[in-house]
C-alpha positions as CSV (number, residue, x, y, z in Angstrom):
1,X,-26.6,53.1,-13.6
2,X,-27.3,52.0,-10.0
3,X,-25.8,47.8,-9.2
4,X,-26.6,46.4,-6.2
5,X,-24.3,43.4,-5.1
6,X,-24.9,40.8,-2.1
7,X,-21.9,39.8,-0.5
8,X,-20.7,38.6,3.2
9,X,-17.2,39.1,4.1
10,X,-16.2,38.5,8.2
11,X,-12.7,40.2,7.7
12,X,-12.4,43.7,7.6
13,X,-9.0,43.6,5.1
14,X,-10.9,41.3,2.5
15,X,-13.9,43.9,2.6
16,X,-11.8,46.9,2.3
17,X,-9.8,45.1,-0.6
18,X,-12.8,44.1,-2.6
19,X,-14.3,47.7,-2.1
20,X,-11.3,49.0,-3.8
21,X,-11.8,46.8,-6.6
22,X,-14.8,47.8,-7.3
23,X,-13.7,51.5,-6.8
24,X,-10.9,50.9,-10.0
25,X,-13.6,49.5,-11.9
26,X,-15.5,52.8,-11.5
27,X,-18.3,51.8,-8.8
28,X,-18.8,54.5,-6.0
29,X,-20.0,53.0,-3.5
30,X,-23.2,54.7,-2.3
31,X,-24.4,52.5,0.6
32,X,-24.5,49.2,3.0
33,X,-26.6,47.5,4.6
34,X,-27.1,43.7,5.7
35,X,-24.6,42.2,3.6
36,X,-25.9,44.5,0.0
37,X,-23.7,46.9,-1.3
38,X,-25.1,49.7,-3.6
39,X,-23.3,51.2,-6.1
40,X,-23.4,53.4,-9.2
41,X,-21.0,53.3,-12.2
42,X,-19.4,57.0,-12.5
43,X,-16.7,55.1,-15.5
44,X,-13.7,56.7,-15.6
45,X,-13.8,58.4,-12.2
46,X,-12.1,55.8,-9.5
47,X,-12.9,55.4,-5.5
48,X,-11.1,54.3,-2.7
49,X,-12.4,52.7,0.2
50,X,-11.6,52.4,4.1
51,X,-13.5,50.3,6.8
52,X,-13.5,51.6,10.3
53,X,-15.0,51.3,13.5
54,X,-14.9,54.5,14.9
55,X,-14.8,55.3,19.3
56,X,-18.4,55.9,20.6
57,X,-17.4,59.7,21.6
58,X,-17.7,62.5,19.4
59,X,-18.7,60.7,16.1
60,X,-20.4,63.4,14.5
61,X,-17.7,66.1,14.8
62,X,-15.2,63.3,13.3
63,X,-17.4,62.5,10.7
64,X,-17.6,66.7,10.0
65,X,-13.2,66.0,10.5
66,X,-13.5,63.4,7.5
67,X,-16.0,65.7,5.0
68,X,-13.5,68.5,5.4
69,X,-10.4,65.9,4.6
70,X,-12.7,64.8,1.2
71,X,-13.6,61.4,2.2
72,X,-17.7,60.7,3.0
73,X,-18.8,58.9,4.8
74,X,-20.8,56.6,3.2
75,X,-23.1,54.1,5.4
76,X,-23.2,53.5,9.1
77,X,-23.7,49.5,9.9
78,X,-23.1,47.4,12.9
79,X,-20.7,49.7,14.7
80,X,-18.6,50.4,11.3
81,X,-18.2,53.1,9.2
82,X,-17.4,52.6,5.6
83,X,-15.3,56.2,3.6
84,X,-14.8,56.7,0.4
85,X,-12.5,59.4,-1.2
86,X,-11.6,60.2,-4.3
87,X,-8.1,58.9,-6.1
88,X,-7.6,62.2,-7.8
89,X,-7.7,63.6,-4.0
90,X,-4.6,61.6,-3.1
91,X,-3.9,59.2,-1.0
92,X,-6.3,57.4,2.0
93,X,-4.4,56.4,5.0
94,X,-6.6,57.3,7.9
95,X,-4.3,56.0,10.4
96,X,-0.8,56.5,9.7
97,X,0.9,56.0,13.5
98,X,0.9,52.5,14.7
99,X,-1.0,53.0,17.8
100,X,-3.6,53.9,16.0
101,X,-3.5,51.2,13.8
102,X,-3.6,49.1,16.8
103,X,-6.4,50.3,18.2
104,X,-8.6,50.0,15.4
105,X,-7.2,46.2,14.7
106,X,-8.3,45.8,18.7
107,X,-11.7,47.3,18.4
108,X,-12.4,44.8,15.3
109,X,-11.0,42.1,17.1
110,X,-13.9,42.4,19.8
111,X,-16.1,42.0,17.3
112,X,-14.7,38.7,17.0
113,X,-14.3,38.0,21.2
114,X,-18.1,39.2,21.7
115,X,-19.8,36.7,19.4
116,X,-17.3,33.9,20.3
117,X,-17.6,34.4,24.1
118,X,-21.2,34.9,24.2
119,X,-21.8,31.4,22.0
120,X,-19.4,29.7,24.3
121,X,-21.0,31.0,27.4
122,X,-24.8,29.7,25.8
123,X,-23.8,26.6,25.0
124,X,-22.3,25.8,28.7
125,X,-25.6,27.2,30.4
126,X,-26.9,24.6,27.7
127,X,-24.4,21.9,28.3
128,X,-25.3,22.8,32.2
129,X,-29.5,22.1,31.7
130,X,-28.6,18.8,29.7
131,X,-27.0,17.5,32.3
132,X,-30.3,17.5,34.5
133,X,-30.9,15.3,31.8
134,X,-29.2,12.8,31.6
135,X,-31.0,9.8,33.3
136,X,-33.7,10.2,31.0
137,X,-32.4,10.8,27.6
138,X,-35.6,12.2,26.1
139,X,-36.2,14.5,22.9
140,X,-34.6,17.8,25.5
141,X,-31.7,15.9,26.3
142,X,-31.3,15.9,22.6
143,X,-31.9,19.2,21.7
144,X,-29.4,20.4,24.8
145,X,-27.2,18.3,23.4
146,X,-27.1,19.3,19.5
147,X,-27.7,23.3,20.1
148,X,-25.2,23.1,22.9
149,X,-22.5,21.5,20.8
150,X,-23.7,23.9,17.5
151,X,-22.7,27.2,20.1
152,X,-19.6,25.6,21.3
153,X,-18.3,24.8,17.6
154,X,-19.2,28.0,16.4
155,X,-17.7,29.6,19.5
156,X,-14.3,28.0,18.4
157,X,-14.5,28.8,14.7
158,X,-15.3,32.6,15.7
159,X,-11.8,32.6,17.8
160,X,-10.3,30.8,15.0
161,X,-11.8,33.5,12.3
162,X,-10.3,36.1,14.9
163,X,-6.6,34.7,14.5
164,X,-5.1,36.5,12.0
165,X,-6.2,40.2,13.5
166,X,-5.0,39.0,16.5
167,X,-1.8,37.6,14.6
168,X,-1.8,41.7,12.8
169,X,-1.9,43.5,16.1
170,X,0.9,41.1,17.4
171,X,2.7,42.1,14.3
172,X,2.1,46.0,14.8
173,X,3.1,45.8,18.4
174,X,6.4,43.9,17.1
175,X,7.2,46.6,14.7
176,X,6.3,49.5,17.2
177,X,8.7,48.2,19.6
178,X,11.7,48.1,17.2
179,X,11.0,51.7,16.2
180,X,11.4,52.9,19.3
């Protein structure tokens, strides 16, 4: 029986960690897209999930990489990739050396910088334009004013939301440098 589930998640640990509850309670996840998750109950078989966002070069012979491994590749969706593989088939650690755990915390922390930067650079260029309003005080004074300050507040709650996997790769770079 196919279950489709609408969900919005902006950190990548959250998502993979409700995935793999759903893949203990017996849902294989068969695809993503815009916040609705697709799955089918295969009861008692049991999933686990990984989120990644794979380099630009040479996806599709990783991808080939990951089929031969036993983990699918399930949906393709704003620069991520979500896996599935099945318990019985052992453990899923894609990345098991801390530079490479590193890199893939960096490549979802510029998910994080792009929206954040580009909101904070619209709402200067809009903070900019109300200015040559400012003797007048008419209706686009006003909407400068409010759409400006909307982009700069969600500029600073999209660095905020980036914190902790900035806080993780500070962490990982901590912990690389006393193994060595």
């Amino acid at each position: 029986m196919k279950k489709e589930i609408k969900k919005a998640f902006l950190d990548f640990d959250k998502e993979e960690q409700w995935l793999n509850e759903q893949g203990q309670n017996g849902l294989m996840l068969l695809n993503y897209y815009k916040g609705t998750y697709e799955f089918e109950d295969v009861n008692p078989t049991k999933y686990l999930y990984k989120i990644e966002i794979p380099k630009k070069q040479n996806r599709s012979d990783y991808y080939e990489f990951l089929e031969e491994l036993g983990i699918t590749v399930v949906a393709n969706y704003a620069g991520r990739v979500y896996l599935r593989k099945n318990e019985n088939d052992g453990a899923f650690d894609l990345y098991t050396d801390l530079d490479n755990q590193i890199e893939q915390y960096k490549r979802r922390n510029i998910v994080f910088n792009s929206v954040a930067l580009s909101q904070l650079g619209a709402g200067i260029l809009l903070f900019i334009n109300m200015i040559l309003y400012t003797s007048r005080r008419d209706a686009p004074f006003w909407i400068l004013l409010v759409f400006g300050s909307a982009l700069i507040i969600s500029s600073i709650t999209f660095f905020i939301l980036g914190e902790p996997i900035r806080k993780k790769i500070a962490d990982l770079k901590s912990e690389k440098k006393i193994r060595e």
